[in-house]
C-alpha positions in Angstrom: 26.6 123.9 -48.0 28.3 127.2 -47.2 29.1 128.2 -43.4 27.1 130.9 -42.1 28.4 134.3 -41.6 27.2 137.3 -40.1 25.6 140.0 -42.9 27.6 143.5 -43.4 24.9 145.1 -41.8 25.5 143.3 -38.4 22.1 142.2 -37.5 21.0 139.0 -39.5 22.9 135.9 -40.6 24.1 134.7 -44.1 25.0 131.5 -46.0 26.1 131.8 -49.5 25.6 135.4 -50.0 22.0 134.9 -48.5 20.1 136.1 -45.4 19.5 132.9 -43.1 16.9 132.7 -40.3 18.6 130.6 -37.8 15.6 128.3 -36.3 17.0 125.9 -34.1 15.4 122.9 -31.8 16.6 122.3 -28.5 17.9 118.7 -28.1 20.5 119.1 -24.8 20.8 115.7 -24.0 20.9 114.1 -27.0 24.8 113.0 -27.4 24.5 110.8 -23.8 20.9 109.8 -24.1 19.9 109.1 -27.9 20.5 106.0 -29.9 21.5 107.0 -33.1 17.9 105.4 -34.6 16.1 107.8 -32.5 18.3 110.7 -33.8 17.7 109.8 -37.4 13.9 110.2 -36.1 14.2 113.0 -34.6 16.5 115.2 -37.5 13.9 114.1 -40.0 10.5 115.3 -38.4 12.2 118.7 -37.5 13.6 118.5 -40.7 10.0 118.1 -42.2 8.6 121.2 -39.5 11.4 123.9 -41.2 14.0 123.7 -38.4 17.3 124.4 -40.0 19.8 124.1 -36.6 19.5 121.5 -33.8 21.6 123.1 -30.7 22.9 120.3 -28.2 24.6 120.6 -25.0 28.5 118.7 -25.9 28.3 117.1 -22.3 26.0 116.1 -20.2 24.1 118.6 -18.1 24.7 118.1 -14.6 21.5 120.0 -13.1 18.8 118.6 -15.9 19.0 115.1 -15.9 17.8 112.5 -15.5 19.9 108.3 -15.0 18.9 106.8 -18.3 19.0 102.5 -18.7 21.4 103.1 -22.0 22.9 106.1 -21.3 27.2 106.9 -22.1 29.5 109.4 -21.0 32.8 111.5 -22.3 34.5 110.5 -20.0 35.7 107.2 -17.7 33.6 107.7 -14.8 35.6 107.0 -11.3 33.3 106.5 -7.9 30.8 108.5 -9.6 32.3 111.0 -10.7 34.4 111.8 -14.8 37.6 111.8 -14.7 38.4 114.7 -17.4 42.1 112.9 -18.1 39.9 109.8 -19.6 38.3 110.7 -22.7 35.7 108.2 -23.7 36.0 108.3 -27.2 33.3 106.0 -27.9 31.1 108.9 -26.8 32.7 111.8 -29.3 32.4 109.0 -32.2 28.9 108.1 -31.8 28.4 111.9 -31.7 30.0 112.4 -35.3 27.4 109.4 -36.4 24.7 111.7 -35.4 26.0 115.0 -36.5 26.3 113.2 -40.0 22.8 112.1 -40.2 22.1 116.1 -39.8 24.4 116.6 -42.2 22.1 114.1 -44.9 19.3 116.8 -43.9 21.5 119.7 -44.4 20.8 120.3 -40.6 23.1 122.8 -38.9 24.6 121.8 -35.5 24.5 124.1 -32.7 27.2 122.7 -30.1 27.1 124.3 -26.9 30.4 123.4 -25.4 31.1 123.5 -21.3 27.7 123.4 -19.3 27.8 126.0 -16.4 28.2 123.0 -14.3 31.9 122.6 -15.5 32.9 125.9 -14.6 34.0 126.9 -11.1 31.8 129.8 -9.3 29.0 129.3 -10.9 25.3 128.8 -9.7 25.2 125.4 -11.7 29.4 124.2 -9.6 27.5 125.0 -6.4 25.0 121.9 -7.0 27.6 119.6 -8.4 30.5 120.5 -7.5 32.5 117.2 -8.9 31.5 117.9 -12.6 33.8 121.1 -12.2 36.7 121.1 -14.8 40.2 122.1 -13.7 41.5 125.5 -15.9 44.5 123.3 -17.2 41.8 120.9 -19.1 40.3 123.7 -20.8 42.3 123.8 -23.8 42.9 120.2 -24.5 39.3 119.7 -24.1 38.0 122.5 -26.0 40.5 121.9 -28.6 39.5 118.1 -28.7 35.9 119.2 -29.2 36.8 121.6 -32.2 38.5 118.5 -33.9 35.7 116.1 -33.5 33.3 118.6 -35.0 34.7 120.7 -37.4 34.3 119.1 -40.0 30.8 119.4 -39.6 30.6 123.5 -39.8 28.6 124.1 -36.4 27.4 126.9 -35.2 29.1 127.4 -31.4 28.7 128.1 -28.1 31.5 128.8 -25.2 28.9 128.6 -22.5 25.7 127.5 -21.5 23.4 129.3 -19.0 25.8 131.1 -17.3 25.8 134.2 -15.6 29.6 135.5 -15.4 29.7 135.3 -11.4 33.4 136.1 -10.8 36.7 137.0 -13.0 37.4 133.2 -12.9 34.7 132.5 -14.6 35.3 134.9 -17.8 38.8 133.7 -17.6 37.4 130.3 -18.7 35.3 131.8 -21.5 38.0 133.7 -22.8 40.5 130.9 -22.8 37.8 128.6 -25.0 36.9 131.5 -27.4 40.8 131.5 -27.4 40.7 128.3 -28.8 38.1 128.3 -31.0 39.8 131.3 -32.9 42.8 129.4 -33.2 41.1 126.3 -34.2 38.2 127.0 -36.0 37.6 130.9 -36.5 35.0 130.3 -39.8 32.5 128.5 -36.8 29.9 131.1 -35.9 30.6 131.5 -32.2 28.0 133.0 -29.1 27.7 132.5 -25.4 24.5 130.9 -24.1 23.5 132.8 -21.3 21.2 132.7 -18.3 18.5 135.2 -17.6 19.6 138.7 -16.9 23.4 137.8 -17.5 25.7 140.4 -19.1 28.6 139.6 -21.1 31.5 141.3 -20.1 33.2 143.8 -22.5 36.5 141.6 -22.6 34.1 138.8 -24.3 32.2 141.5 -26.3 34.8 142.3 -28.0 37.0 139.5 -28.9 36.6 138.5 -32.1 35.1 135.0 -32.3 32.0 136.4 -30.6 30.0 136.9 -33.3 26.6 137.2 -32.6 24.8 137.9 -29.2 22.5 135.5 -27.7 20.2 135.5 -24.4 17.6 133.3 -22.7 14.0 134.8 -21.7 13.5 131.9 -19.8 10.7 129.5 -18.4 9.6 132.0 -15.3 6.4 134.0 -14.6 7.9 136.1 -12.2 7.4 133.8 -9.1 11.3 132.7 -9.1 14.9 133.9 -8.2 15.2 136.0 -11.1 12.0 137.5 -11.3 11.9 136.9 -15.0 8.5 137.4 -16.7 7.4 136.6 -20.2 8.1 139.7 -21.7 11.5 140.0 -20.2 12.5 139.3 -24.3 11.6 142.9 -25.0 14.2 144.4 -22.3 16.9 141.6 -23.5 16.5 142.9 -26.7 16.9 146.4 -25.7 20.1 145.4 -23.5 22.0 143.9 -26.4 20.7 146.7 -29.3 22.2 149.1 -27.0 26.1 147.5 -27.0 28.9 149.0 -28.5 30.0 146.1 -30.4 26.8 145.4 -32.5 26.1 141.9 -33.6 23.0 139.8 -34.4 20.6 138.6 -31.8 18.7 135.5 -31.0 16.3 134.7 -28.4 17.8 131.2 -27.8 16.0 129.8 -25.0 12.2 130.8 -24.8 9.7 129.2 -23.1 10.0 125.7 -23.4 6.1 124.0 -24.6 5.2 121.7 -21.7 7.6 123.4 -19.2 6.4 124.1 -16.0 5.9 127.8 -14.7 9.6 128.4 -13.3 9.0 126.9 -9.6 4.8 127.7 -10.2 2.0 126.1 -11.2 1.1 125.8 -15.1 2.9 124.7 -18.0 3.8 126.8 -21.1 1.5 125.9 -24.4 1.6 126.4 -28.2 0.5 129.9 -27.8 3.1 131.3 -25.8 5.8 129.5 -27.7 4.5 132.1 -30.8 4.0 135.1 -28.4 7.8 134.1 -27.4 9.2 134.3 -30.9 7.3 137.0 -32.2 8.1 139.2 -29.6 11.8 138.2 -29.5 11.5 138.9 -33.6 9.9 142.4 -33.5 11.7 144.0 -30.5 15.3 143.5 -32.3 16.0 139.8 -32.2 15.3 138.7 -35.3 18.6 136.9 -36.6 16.5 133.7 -36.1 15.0 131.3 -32.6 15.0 128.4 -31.3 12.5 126.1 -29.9 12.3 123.9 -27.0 9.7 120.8 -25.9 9.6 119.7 -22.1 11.0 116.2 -22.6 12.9 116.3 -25.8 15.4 118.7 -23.9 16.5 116.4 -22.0 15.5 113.3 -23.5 13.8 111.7 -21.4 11.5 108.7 -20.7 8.8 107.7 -18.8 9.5 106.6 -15.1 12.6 108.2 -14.9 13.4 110.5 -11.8 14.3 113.9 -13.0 16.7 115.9 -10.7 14.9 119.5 -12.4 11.6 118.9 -11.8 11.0 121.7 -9.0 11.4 124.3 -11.4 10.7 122.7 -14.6 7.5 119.9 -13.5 7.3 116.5 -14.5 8.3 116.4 -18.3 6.8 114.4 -20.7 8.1 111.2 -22.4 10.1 112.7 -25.3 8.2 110.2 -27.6 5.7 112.4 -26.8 6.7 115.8 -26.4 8.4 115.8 -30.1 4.4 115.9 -31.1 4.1 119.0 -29.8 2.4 121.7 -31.8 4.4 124.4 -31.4 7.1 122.8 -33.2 4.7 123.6 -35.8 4.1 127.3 -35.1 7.9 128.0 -34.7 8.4 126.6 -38.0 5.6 128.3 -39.7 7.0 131.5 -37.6 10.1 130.9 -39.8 8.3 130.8 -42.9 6.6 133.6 -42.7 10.1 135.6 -41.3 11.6 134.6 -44.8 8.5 134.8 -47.2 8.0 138.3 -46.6 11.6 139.0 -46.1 11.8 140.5 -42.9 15.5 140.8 -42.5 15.4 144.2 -42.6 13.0 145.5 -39.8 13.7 147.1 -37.3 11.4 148.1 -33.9 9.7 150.9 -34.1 7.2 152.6 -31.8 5.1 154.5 -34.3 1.4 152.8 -32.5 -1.0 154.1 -30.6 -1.3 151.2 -28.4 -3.2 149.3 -24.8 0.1 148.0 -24.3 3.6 147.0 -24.7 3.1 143.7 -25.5 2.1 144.7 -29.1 5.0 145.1 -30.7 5.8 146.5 -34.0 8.8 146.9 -36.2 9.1 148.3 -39.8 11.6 149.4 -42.8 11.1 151.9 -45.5 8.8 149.0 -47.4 7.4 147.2 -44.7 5.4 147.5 -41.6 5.4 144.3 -39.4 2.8 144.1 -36.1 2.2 141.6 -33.4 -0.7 141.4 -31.0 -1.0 138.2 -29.1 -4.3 139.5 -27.9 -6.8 140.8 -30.7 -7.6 144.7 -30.8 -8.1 147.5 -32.3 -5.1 149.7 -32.9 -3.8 152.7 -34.6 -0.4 152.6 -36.8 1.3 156.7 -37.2 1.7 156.1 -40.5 -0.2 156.1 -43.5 -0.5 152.8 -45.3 -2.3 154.3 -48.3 -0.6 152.3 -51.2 0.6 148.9 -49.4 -0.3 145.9 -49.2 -2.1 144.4 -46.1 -2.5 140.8 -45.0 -3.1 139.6 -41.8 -2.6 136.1 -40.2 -4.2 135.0 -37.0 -1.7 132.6 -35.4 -3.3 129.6 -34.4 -5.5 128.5 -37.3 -3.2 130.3 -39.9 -6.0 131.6 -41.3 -5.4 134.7 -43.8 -8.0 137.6 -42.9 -8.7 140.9 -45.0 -8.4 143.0 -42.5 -10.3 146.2 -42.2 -8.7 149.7 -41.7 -9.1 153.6 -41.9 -6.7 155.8 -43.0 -7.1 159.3 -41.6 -4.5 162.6 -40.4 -1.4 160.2 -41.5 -2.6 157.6 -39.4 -3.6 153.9 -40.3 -6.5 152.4 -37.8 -6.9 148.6 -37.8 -10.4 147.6 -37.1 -11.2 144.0 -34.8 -12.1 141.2 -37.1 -14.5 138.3 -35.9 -11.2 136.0 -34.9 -9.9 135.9 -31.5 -6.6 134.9 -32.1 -2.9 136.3 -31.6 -2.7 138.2 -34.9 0.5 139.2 -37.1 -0.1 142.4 -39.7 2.0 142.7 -42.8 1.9 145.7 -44.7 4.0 145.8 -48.0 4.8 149.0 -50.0 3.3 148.6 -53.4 
């Protein structure tokens, strides 16, 4: 199948010589929840939808969760709490079953190895405090990870959600990137972060961190981090402007279903492609993922889930793997490839209401975003290319109408009021 690689240029992936649009769904839980049935189910409808990556939490997360009747852990579990000596091994086997049924679907896995909850001084030790792993077990532990898996060519992570409170904790991240360079230093490696977080330059640098990754989050702007749904475009910005350039990936938007961030509302299908697009055209366009509130965590019906003041209620995963914007992200994907977008890059050359129109272009291409309909004017001339447009819900393909004047390309409003993506193509 080929391992993917970051391109020479430094700002998109590869497999087998290739471009490769990562598009990954988020399945967290899936190891300690899923019967290996319900995998196989799972794989082959986003399989069938264009994902190409499934990203799972190793262990359990401590924070998100929810008891489950059939649920298994890594490790032997003394009064209540994992005992990190005691390996269940049961656990790690049932995960290679799965990760070879994504193997049948040529399905990349996307292993995110020690939850914030296992690391001391962190936000995520605070509120469980027993799930914390002692610095000793680090490298046996990441090591016996690397062994189960490897064979499966996975895509990694070091963290998950964190936020790099203290020395101790980079001490841990650098000891398991350690590991994996020793181990496994072909496995395409990131940190998972949470919103805002800043990777220190000691982990910038090191050499198994190969592309950058961040989280725009479920907020509205009501919670602890103040994070809004356009916080993408200055996370993009942030990482475009490090020294040690990599590829970027939005890999945590808005989760469809998800509650507001501590407020009231849920996320739908339409912010999910406002999400991705702007990730896309503002600089993170290596590829995406995709979440559903209730596939996440795998959850069912009647359960009591310990997230739900930030995150609501979620849905029955049965349920919430319906969701349409699974749909949208993949189409999002097809479009990404079919016009060969690899090598845009944002641009501010609009006349524009606002910000959240976002552009980005090449020397053949000119890509635009509106999630709300307008009129808008492009400083360029587009005499010569070709120009499609695609409003976002109904994927319907609309002729769009335009003006050319002074070097400048106006685009007219059409009779659809829809989120709208422009492509124009040098003939």
């Amino acid at each position: 199948m080929g391992r993917l690689i970051v391109s020479e240029s430094g700002d998109y992936l590869e497999r087998n010589g290739k471009p490769f649009f990562l598009l990954s769904d988020t399945d967290w839980m899936a190891f300690q929840k899923l019967s290996v049935d319900e995998w196989r189910e799972l794989v082959v409808r986003r399989k069938e939808q264009g994902f190409n990556s499934l990203q799972i939490s190793v262990m359990p997360i401590a924070h998100d969760n929810s008891a489950s009747e059939n649920e298994i852990h890594p490790f032997a579990v003394v009064d209540g709490k994992y005992d990190f000596e005691k390996i269940d091994h049961a656990y790690f086997e049932k995960a290679q079953k799965m990760l070879d049924i994504m193997r049948e679907y040529d399905m990349i896995p996307f292993l995110h190895l020690f939850w914030v909850n296992y690391i001391p001084d962190t936000w995520a030790a605070e509120r469980s405090p027993d799930t914390v792993i002692p610095f000793e077990r680090i490298r046996p532990l990441a090591a016996y990870f690397i062994e189960c898996f490897r064979e499966f060519d996975p895509i990694y992570s070091v963290s998950g959600d964190t936020k790099f409170e203290t020395e101790q904790v980079t001490k841990y991240y650098l000891e398991i990137l350690n590991v994996l360079h020793e181990k496994d230093p072909e496995g395409l490696t990131t940190l998972h972060l949470s919103p805002t977080a800043d990777p220190p330059e000691v982990l910038c640098e090191h050499p198994q961190y190969h592309f950058y990754s961040y989280q725009s989050g479920h907020s509205v702007g009501a919670n602890e981090n103040d994070c809004t749904q356009t916080a993408m475009l200055d996370f993009s910005k942030q990482f475009l402007g490090k020294v040690h350039k990599k590829p970027i990936i939005n890999t945590e938007p808005c989760y469809e279903g998800h509650g507001y961030g501590c407020t009231y509302g849920r996320f739908n299908a339409y912010d999910v492609r406002r999400a991705i697009w702007l990730s896309l055209l503002s600089g993170s366009k290596a590829g995406v993922t995709y979440g559903a509130h209730g596939v996440w965590q795998m959850y069912h019906a009647g359960e009591e889930f310990n997230g739900i003041a930030f995150s609501s209620l979620p849905y029955d995963w049965h349920d919430a793997i319906r969701f349409p914007g699974a749909w949208d992200a993949g189409f999002s994907k097809w479009v990404f490839e079919h016009y060969d977008m690899f090598g845009i890059k944002p641009s501010k050359a609009m006349a524009v209401r606002s910000e959240l129109i976002q552009m980005a272009e090449d020397e053949n291409m000119v890509v635009i975003y509106m999630p709300y309909h307008d009129e808008l004017t492009v400083l360029r001339d587009l005499t010569g290319y070709k120009i499609e447009m695609i409003a976002m819900d109904t994927k319907k393909m609309i002729t769009p109408f335009y003006t050319v004047a002074n070097g400048e390309t106006i685009f007219h409003l059409s009779s659809c009021n829809e989120d709208m993506l422009i492509i124009a193509k040098k003939q």
